[in-house]
C-alpha positions as CSV (number, residue, x, y, z in Angstrom):
1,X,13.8,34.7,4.8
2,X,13.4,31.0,5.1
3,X,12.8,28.9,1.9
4,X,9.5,28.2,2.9
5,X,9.1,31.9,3.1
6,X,10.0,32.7,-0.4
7,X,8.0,29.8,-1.4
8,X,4.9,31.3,-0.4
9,X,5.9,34.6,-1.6
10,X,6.7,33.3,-5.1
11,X,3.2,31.8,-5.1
12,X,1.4,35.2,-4.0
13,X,3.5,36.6,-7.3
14,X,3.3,34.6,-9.8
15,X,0.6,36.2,-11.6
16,X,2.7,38.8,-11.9
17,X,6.3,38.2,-11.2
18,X,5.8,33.9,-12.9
19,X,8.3,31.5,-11.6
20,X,10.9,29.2,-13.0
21,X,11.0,27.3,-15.0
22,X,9.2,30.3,-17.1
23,X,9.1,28.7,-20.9
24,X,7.6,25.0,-19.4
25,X,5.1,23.1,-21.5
26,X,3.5,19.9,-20.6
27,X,4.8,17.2,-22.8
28,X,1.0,15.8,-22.7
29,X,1.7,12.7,-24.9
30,X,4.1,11.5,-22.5
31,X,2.5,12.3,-19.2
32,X,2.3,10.0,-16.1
33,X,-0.4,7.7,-15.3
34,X,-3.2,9.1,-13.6
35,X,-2.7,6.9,-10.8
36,X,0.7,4.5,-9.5
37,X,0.5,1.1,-10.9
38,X,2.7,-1.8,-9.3
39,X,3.0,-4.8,-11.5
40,X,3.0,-8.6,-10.5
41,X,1.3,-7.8,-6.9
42,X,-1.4,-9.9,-5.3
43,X,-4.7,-7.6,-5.7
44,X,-7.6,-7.7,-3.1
45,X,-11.1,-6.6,-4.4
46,X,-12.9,-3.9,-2.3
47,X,-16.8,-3.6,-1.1
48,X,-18.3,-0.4,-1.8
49,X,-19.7,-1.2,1.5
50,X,-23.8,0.5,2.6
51,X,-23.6,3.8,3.4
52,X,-26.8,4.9,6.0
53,X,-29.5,7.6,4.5
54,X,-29.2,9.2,8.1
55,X,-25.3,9.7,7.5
56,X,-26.0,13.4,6.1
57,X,-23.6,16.3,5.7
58,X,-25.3,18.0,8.4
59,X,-24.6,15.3,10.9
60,X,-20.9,15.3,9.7
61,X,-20.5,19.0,10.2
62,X,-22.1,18.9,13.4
63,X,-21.3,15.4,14.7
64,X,-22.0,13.8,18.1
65,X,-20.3,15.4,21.0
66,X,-18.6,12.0,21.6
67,X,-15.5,11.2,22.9
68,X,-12.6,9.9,20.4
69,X,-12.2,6.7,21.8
70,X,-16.0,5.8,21.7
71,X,-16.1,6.7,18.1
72,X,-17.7,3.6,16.3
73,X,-14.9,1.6,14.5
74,X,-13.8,0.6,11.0
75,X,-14.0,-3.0,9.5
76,X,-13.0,-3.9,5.8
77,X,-16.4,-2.7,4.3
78,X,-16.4,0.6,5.7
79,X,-12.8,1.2,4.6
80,X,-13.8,0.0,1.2
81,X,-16.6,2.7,1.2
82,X,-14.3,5.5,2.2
83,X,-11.9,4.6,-0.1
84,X,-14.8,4.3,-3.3
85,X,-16.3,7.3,-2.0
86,X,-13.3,9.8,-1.6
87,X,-10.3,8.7,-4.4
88,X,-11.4,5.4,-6.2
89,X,-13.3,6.7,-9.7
90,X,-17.7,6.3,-9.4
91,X,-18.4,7.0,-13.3
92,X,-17.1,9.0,-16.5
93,X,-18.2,12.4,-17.2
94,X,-18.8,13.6,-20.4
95,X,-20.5,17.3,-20.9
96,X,-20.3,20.5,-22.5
97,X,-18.4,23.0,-20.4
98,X,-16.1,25.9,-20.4
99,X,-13.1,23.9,-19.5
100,X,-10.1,23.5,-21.8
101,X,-9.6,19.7,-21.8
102,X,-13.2,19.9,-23.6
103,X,-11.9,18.6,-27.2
104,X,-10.3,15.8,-25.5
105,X,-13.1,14.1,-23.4
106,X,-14.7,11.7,-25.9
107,X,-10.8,9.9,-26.1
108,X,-11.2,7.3,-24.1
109,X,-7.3,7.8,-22.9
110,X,-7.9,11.6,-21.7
111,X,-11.6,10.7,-20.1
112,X,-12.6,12.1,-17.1
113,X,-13.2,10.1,-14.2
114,X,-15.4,11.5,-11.7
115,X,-14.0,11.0,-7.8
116,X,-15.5,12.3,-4.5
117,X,-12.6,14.4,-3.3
118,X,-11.4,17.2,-5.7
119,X,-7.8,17.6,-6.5
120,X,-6.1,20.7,-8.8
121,X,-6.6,20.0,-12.5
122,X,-8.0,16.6,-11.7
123,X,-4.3,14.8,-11.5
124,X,-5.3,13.2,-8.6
125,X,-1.4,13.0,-7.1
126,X,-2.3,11.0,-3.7
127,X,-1.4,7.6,-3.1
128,X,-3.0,5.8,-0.2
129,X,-1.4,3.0,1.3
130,X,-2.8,0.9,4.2
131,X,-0.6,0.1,6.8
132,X,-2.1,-3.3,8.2
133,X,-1.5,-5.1,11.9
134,X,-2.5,-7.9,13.2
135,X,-5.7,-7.2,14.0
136,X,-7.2,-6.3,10.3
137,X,-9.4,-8.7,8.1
138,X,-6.6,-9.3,5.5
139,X,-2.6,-10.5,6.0
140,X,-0.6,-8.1,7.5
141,X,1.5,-5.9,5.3
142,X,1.7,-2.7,3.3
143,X,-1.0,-2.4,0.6
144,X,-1.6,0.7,-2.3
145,X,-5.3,1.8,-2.9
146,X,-5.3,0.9,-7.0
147,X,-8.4,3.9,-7.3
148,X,-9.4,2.4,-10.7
149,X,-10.0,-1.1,-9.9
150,X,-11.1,-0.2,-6.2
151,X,-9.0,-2.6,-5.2
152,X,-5.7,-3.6,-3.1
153,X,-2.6,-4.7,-4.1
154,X,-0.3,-6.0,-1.8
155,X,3.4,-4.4,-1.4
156,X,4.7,-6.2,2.0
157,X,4.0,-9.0,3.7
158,X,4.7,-9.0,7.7
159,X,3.1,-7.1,10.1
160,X,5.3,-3.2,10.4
161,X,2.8,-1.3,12.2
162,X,5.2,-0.5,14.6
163,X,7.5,0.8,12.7
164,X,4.3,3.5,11.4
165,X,3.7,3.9,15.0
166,X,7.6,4.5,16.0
167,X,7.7,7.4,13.5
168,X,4.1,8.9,15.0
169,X,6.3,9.5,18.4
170,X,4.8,10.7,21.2
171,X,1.5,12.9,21.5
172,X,-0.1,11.0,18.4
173,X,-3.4,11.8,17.4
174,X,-5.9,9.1,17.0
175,X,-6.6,5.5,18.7
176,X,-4.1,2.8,19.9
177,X,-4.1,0.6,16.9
178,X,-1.8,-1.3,14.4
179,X,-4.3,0.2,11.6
180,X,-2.8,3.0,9.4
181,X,-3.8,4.8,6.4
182,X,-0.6,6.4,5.3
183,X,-1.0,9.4,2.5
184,X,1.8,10.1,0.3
185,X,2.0,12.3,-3.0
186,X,3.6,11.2,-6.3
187,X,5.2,14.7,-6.9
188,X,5.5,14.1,-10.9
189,X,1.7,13.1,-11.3
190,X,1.2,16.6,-10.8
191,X,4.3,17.9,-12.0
192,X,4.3,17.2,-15.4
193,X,1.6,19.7,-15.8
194,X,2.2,22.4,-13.1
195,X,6.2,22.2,-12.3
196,X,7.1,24.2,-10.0
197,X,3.7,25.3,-8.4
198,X,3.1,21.8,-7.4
199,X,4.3,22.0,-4.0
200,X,1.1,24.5,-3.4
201,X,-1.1,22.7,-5.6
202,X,-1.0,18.8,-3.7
203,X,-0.5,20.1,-0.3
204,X,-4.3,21.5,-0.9
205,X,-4.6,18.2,-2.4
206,X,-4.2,15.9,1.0
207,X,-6.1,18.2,2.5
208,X,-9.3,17.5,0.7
209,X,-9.3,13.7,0.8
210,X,-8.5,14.1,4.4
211,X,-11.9,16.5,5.1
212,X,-14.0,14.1,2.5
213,X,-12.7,10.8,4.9
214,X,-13.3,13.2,8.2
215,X,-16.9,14.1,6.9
216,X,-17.5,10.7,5.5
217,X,-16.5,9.5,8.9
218,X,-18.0,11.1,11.0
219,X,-21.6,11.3,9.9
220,X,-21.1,7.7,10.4
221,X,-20.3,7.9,14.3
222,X,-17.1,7.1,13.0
223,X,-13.6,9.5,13.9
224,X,-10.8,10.3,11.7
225,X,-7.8,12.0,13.7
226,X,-4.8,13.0,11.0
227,X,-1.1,13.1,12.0
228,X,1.2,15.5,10.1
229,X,3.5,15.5,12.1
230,X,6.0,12.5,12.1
231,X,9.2,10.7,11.5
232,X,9.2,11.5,7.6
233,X,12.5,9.5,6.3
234,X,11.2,6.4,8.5
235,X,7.7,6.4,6.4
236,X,9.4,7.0,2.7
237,X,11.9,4.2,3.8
238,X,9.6,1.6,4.8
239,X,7.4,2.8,2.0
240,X,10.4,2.4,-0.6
241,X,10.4,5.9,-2.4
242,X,12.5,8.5,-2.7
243,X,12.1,11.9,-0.9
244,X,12.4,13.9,-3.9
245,X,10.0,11.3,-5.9
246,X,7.2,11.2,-3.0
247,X,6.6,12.8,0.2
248,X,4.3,11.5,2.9
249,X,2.1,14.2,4.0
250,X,-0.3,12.4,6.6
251,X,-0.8,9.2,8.9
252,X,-4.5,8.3,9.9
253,X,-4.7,5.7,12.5
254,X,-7.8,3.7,12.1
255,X,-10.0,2.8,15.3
256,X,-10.6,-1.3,14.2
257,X,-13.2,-4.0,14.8
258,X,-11.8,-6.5,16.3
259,X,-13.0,-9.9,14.6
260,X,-12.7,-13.3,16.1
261,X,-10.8,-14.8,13.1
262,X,-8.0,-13.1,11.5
263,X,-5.0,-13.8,9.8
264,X,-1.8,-14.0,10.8
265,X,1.5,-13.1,9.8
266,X,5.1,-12.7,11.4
267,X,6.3,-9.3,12.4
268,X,8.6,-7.8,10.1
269,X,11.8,-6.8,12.4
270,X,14.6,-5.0,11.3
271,X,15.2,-1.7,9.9
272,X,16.0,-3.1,6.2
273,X,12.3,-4.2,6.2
274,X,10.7,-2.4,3.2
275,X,8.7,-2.3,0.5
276,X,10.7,-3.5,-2.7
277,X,7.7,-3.4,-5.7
278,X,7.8,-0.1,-7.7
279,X,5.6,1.9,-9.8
280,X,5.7,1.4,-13.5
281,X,6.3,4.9,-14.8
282,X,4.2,5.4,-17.8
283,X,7.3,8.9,-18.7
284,X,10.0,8.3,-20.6
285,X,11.1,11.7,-19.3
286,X,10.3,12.4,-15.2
287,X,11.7,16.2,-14.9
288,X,12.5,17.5,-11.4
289,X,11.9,20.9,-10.5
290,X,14.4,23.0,-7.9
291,X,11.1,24.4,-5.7
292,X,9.3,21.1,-5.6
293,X,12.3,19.3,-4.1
294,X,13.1,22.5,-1.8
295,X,10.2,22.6,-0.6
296,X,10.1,18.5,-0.2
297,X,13.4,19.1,1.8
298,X,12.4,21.8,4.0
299,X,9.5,20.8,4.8
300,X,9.8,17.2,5.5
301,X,9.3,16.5,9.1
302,X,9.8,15.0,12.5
303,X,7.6,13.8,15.6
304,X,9.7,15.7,18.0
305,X,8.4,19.1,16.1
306,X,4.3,18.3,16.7
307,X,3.1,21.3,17.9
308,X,0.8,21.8,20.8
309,X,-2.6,23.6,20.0
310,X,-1.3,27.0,22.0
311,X,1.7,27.1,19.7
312,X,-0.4,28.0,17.1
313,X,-2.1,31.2,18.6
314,X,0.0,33.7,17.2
315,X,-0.9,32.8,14.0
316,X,-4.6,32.5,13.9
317,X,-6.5,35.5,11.9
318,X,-7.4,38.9,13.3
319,X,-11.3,39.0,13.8
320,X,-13.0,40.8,11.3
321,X,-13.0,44.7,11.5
322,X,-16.1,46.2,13.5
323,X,-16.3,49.3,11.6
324,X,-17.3,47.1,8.8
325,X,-21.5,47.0,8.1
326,X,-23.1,44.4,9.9
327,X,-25.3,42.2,7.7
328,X,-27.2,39.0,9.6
329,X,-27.2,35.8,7.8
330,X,-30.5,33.7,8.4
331,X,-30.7,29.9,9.4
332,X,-28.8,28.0,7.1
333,X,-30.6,25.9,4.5
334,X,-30.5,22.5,6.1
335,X,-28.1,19.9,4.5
336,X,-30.1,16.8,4.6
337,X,-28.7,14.7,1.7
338,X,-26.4,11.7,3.0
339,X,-22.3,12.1,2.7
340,X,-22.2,9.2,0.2
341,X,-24.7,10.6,-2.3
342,X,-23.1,14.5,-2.4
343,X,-19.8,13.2,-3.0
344,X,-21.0,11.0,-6.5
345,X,-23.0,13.9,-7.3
346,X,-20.2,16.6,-6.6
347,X,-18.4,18.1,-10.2
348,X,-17.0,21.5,-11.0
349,X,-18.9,23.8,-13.0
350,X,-16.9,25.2,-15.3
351,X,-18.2,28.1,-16.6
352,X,-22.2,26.8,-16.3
353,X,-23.2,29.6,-13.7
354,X,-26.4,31.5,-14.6
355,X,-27.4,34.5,-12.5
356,X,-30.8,34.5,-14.0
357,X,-31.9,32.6,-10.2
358,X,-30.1,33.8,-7.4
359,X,-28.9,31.8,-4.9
360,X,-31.0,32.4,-1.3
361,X,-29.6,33.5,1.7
362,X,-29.9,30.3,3.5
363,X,-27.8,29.0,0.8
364,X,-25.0,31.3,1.2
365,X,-25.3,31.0,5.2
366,X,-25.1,26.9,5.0
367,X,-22.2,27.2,2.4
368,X,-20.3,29.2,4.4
369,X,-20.7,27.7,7.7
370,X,-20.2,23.9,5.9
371,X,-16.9,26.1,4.3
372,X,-15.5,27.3,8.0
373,X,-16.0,23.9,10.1
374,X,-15.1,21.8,7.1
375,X,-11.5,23.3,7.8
376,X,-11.2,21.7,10.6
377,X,-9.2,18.5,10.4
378,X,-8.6,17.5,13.4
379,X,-5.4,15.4,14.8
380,X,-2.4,17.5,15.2
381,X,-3.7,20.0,12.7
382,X,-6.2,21.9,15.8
383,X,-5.5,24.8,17.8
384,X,-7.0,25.7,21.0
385,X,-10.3,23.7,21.5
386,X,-13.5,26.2,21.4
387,X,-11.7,28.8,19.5
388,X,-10.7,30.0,15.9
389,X,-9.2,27.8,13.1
390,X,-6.5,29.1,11.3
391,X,-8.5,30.2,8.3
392,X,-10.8,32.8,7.5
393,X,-13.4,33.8,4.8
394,X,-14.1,36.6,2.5
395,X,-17.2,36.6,0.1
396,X,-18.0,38.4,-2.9
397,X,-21.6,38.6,-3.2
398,X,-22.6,38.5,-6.6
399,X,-26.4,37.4,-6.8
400,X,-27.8,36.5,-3.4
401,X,-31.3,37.2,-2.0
402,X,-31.6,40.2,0.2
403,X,-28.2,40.8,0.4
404,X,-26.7,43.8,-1.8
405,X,-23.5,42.5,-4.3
406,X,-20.2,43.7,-2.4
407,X,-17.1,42.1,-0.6
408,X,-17.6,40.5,2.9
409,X,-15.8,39.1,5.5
410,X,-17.6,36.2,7.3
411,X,-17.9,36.5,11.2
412,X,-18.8,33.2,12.6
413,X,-18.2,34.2,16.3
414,X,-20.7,37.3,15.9
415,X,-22.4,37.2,19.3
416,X,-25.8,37.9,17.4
417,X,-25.3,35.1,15.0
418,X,-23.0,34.3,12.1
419,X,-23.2,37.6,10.1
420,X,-21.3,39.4,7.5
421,X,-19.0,42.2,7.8
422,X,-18.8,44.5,4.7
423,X,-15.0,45.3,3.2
424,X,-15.8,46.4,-0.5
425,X,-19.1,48.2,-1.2
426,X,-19.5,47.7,-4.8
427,X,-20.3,44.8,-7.2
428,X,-17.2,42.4,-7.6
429,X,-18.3,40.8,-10.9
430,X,-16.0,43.0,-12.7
431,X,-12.9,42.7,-10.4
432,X,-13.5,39.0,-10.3
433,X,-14.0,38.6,-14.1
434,X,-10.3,40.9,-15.0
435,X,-8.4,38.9,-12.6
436,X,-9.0,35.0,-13.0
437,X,-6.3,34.0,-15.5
438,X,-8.3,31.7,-17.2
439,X,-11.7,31.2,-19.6
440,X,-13.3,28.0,-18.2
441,X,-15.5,30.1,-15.5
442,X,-17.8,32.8,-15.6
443,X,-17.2,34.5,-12.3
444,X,-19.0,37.3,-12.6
445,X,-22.3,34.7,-13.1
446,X,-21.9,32.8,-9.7
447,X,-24.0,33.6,-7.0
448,X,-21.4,34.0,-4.9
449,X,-16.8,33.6,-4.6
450,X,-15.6,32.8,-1.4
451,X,-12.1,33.3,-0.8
452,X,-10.3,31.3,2.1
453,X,-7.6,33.1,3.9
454,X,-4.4,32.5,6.0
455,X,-1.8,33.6,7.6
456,X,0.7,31.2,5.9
457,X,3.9,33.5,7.3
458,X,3.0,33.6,10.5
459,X,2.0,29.7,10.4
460,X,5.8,29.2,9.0
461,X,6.8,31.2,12.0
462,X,5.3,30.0,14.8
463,X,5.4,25.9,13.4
464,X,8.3,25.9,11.0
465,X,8.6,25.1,7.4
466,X,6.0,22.4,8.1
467,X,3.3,24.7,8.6
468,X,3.2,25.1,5.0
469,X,1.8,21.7,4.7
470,X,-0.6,22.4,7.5
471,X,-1.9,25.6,6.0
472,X,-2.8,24.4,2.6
473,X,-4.1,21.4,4.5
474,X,-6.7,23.4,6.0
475,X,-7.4,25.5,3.0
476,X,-8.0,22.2,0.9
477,X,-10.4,20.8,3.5
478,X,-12.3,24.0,3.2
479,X,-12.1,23.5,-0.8
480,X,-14.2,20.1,0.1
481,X,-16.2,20.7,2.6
482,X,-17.7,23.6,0.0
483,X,-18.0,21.4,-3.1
484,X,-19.6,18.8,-0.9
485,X,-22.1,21.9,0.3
486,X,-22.8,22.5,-3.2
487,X,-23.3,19.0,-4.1
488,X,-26.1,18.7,-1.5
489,X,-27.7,21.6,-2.2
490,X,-28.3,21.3,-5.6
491,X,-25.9,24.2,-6.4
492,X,-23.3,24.4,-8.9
493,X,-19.4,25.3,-7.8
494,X,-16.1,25.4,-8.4
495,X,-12.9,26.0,-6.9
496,X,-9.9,27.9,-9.1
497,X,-6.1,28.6,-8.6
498,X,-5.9,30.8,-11.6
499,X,-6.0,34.2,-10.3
500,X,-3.8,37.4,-9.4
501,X,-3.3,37.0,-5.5
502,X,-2.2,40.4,-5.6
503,X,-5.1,42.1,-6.9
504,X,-7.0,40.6,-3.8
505,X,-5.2,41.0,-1.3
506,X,-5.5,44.8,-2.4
507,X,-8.8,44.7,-2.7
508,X,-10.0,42.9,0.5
509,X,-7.0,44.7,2.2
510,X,-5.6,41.4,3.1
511,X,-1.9,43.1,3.7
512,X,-2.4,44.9,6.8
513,X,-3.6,41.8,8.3
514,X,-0.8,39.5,7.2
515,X,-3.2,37.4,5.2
516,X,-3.0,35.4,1.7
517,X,-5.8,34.6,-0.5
518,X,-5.0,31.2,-1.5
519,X,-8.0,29.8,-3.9
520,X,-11.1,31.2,-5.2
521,X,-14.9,29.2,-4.6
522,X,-17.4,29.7,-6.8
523,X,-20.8,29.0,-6.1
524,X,-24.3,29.7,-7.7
525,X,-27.0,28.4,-9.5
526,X,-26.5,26.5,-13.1
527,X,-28.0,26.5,-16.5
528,X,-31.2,24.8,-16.6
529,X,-31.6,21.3,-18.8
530,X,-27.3,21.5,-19.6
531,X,-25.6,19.0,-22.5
532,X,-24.2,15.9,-20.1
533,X,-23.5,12.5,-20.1
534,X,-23.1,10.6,-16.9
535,X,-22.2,7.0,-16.6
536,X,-22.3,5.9,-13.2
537,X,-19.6,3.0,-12.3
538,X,-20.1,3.2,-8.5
């Protein structure tokens, strides 16, 4: 067994078998910063940019059947937008939840800062830098996204989009440009809390800010096309990081308005060309953990590896069993509210379900189906076009309208309709309940738990250790793409790590298909008139 393999086994286990380092505590008074911080750069403000009312999460999921390279293109405002909208903060939350970090919230050092995308425990790991050519508004370099000021700050000087586009190699997704959002992860960020299960927890991680830029995109006309496959070691050269400090998980080449007068700057030649500023680590003590950089190692990877969409066949999942109960799902509820305004209004629940009002079938039937195309992400991530993703969903329904409590498998393909295919014929709240690790949710309240599936071995078999990256990817996107859901219809939700895989996969029978359970999402209606504080920045 590869170590990718035992990776994902370990995971699967670890509610029962836990992994090393077992006797780990966060050393909270000495924890990272929440976000890199490079000292003594020049900083460029951002625009939050407009954002259209007709740019709704219903156009996003269902966008234009236009072709990549008419997709409209970016200039510096609508970069600044995505960026706001997806990692930079929007306002400080302050309410009375379930959650453990509820003591700490009035400091203003251990605030919460509400963001767009969701990330595991709110760490927030990503750093975005933009890779900018000659054609851009500002002088060609290498910039970080500073998410608290919503602002740039400038790493390089010189124009090194070819060396971005070098490591992309051949078959690149996305547009012919010298614009490149390149995503890399600050391993310790996330470590310093999670050790060793961090690998699994900021792989999901990239995969949500990619679906909320993909669905912030393209309800705009606009096309994001992610690369995840590439020259690894050329990007964390240029980018001046270690390997085992940072790994670069994605490249997103940006279709680009060309304007009439633009700066200029001199290409940066040479392979020594690189970024010399560093972060300013807040830690006196940065641990390493032995899975983190294993997994770092094995999975880093190379253009010449992209796989084509048929490669990816053999892993897809099994259709749903047919013997199952067929139970129709009506017209989804329609998701009118704009992209921008369901992200700022997007939070996790924690522990405010209240089954006393159901959640309506058209609810469930748009949260699913926002759930299953949200994992799409395009790029190098797709399979073959017009058929299945490499997901699946289950659903416990809990308190739903017309349909009775149970376990489900959700059959988007039915040739009567998206339906549901019955696994478990009982009410879950119970099983949910005994087998979530942790007090900050009331499963067995929520409306409904959806539980994203994959076939992570067979991905790691047919792709490589890579397609351990991919998978959790996909299973992230789908994380967003159902908050976002939520968020626009007025619902409450939240997505959880916490549980016993095991117990799952025995109860949906997820063995005999060669399927994990990798996250738990909780949606449902919330206590009316709730204790909050909002303070909107953005």
């Amino acid at each position: 067994m590869g170590e990718a393999h035992a990776y994902a086994t370990a995971i699967m286990n670890r509610g029962r078998t836990p992994m090393e380092p077992v006797d780990f505590v966060p050393n909270w008074a000495d924890g990272p910063r929440k976000s890199k911080l490079y000292r003594g750069t020049d900083t460029t403000p951002l625009p939050d940019g407009d954002y259209p009312a007709h740019a709704s999460l219903q156009r996003a999921l269902d966008p234009a059947d236009t072709p990549p390279d008419a997709a409209d293109p970016f200039d510096l405002d609508a970069l600044g937008g995505m960026l706001r909208d997806s990692y930079g903060v929007t306002g400080r939350r302050l309410g009375v939840q379930a959650n453990t970090d509820l003591p700490a919230l009035p400091h203003y050092r251990m605030a919460t800062w509400s963001r767009g995308s969701a990330a595991g425990g709110g760490l927030y790991p990503v750093s975005v830098y933009w890779v900018s050519g000659a054609s851009g508004p500002l002088t060609p370099g290498v910039h970080h996204y500073a998410t608290s000021r919503h602002s740039l700050q400038r790493l390089l000087t010189g124009d090194v989009s070819g060396r971005v586009r070098e490591a992309l190699g051949e078959r690149a997704p996305g547009p012919e440009t010298d614009q490149y959002l390149v995503l890399g992860v600050k391993y310790w960020q996330n470590a310093f809390k999670y050790n060793s299960f961090t690998f699994h927890v900021v792989s999901m991680d990239v995969g949500a800010l990619l679906a909320t830029w993909r669905l912030w995109a393209r309800a705009r006309g606009m096309e994001i096309e992610p690369a995840l496959w590439f020259d690894e070691h050329r990007l964390t050269d240029l980018l001046g990081v270690g390997a085992e400090e940072e790994g670069v998980f994605a490249v997103v080449p940006l279709r680009w308005r060309r304007d009439a007068h633009r700066p200029s700057a001199p290409t940066a030649t040479g392979g020594t060309v690189a970024v010399t500023a560093s972060d300013s680590e807040r830690s006196r003590t940065v641990h390493r953990f032995e899975d983190v950089t294993t997994m770092q190692r094995v999975t880093a990877g190379r253009a010449a590896d992209r796989p084509a969409p048929q490669d990816l066949t053999a892993a897809l999942p099994l259709p749903p069993d047919a013997a199952g109960p067929r139970v129709a799902l009506p017209e989804p509820a329609p998701l009118t509210a704009d992209v921008r305004s369901a992200l700022r209004s997007r939070r996790s629940s924690f522990g405010r379900f209240d089954a006393q009002q159901p959640m309506t079938a058209a609810e469930l039937a748009a949260t699913l189906r926002a759930a299953h195309l949200g994992a799409e992400l395009g790029g190098d991530t797709a399979t073959e076009p017009g058929g299945p993703g490499l997901t699946g969903l289950y659903v416990f329904v809990n308190h739903v309208t017309g349909i009775a409590p149970g376990a489900y498998r959700y059959d988007p393909y039915d040739p009567e309709g998206p339906a549901l295919r019955g696994v478990v014929d009982r009410a879950g709240g119970p099983f949910l309940q005994r087998n979530y690790f942790l007090a900050n949710y009331n499963l067995e309240q929520a409306g409904a738990v959806l539980v994203p599936v994959a076939r992570t071995h067979a991905v790691l078999d047919a792709v490589g250790d890579r397609g351990y990256r991919l998978t959790n990817a996909l299973i992230g996107a789908t994380a967003q793409a159902t908050y976002t859901a939520g968020s626009a219809l007025g619902l409450g939700c939240g997505v959880a790590l916490g549980f016993d895989n095991i117990s799952y996969a025995e109860e949906l029978g997820l063995d005999a298909r060669g399927e994990s359970a990798l996250l738990i999402m909780m949606v449902g209606r919330e206590r009316p008139r709730p204790a909050d504080f909002r303070y909107d920045l953005a």
